[in-house]
N, C-alpha and C positions, 0 to 999 in steps of 0.2 A: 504493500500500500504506500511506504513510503515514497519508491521509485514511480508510483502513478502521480503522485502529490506533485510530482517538478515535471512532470510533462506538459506541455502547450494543449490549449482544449481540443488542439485540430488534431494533434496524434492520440488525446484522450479519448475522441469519437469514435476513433477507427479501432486502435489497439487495446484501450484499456479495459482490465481483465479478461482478454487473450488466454485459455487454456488450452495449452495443446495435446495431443495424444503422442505414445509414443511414434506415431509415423509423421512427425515434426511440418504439418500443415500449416503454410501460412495463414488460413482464413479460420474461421469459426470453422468448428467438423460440425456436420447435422447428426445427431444422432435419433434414429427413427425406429424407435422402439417402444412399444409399452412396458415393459419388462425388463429386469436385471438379472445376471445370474449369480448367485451365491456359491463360494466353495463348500459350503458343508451345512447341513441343517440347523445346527449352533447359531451360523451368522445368520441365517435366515430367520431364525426366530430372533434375535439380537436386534435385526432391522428393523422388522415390524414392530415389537415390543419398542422401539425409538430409544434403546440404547446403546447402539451401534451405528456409528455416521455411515451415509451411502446411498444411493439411491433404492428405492422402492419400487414405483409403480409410476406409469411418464405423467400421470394426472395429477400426480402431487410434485414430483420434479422433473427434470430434465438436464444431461449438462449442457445440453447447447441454447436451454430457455435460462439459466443457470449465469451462463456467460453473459446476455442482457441483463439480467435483475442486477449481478455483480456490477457491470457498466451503466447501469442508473444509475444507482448506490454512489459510485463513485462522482458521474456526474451531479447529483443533488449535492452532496457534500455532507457536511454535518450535520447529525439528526436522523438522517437517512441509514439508520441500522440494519437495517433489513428490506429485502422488495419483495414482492410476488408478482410474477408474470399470470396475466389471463388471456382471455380470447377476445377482445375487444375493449374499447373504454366505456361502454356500459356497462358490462362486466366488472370492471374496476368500481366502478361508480357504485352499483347495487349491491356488490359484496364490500366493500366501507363502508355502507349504509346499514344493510341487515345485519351483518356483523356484529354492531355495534348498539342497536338497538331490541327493543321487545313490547309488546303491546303494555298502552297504558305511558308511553316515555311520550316526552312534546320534542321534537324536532322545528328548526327555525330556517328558512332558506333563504337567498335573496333571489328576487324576481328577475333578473337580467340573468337568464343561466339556459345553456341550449337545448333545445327541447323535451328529448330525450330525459332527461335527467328533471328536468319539472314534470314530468308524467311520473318519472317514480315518486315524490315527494308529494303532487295531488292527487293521485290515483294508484297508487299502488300500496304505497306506505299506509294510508286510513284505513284500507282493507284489512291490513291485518291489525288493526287496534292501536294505530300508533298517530297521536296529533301532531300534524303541519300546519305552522305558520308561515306567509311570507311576508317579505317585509325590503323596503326599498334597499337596498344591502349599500349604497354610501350618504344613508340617515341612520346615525351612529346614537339619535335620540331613539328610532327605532328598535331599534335593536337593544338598548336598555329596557325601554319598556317592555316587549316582550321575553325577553332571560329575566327580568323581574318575577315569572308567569313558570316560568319552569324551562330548562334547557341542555338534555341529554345531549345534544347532538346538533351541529350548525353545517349546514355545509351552502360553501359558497368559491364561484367560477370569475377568476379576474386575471385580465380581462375577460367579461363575457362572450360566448360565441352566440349569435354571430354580432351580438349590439357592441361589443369592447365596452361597456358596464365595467366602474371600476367598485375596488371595494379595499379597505386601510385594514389589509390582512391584521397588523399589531392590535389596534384600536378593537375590531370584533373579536382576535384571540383574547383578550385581557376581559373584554367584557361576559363573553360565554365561559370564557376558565372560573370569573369570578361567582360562577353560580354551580360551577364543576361541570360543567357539558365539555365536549370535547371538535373542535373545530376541524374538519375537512374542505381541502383546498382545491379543487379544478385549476391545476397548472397548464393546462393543454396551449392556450394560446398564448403563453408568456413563453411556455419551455423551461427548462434547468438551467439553460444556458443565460436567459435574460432575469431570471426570478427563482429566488429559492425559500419558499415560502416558512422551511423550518426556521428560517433567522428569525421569521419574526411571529411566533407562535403557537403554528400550525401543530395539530396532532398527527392528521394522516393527510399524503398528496397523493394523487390520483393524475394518470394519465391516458389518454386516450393515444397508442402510440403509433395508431393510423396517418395521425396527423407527422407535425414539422422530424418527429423524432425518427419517423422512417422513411425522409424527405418529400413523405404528402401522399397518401391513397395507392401504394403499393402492396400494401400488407395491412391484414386487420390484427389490433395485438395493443394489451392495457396492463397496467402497472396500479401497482398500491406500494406507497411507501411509509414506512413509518419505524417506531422504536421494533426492539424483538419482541 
């Protein structure tokens, strides 16, 4: 990590966290498997039981989805202890979200956020027992008054897609931290590269990594970062 740390962000994009196998590949290796194999029924039970490091099963990891999450990680910087790769940035979006929530919590969101993701907060999230509020996300009087009200859970997208809606990341973490809810960021149209939302309060960032992160609509593919 320290040798990533003095590299320029242009060889950080391309190279950092680079794993190779032994047949000394310049590029990412794909590995295309659901399955690993164990040398002896020992490790295998050691796996599963999660106290033996290693891969398992390709839906829980992968090393070539492995080498991404590492290279966010890296690109987000501090704070970013950990990533998970998903299959899209809704995917990121809704498992930050149910994850962290359960019927009966009030969730807060700001109104300038892309579509998608206000459909799970007015219509999907109430289904299962869980109150949404919205609220202009840069009236920061809002935003007290409602975490006055209750506030498991904030999630808010700055700049917004596709309005660039902005929102004083510091000011809504401090205010939702101070009622103990926990703030979720939509990095997607800032990037890592222009905005790192853990400086200033953020619990968990989320990416949609369809967009600038796989230089625009080549691949569909989402990110959740946050502590371990």
């Amino acid at each position: 990590m320290t040798t990533e740390k003095k590299r320029r962000l242009q060889t950080q994009l391309v190279r950092g966290s680079l794993t190779r196998s032994q047949h000394k590949e310049t590029a990412e290796h794909l590995i295309l498997t659901s399955g690993f194999v164990y040398d002896s029924a020992a490790e295998a039970d050691a796996r599963f039981a999660g106290t033996s490091p290693g891969y398992l099963y390709g839906r829980y990891a992968n090393p070539t989805v492995r080498i991404f999450e590492e290279r966010m990680m890296a690109l987000e910087g501090e704070g970013a202890e950990e990533c998970l790769g998903v299959g899209s940035g809704m995917a990121a979006v809704n498992a930050a979200l149910l994850a962290n929530v359960k019927a009966g919590d009030r969730v807060i969101g700001a109104r300038a956020m892309f579509s998608s993701c206000l459909w799970i907060l007015d219509t999907l999230l109430p289904r299962l027992g869980v109150q949404v509020v919205l609220v202009d996300g840069d009236d920061l009087d809002q935003w007290r008054d409602e975490c006055k009200k209750g506030c498991a859970l904030a999630l808010i997208e700055t700049p917004a897609n596709p309005t660039l809606g902005g929102v004083d990341i510091k000011a809504v973490a401090d205010i939702v931290h101070s009622v103990g809810g926990l703030l979720i960021v939509d990095n997607v149209f800032a990037s890592p590269v222009l905005q790192k939302p853990f400086q200033f309060g953020a619990d968990l960032v989320v990416y949609s990594t369809t967009k600038h992160i796989d230089g625009q609509g080549r691949t569909l593919g989402g990110a959740i970062l946050g502590k371990k």
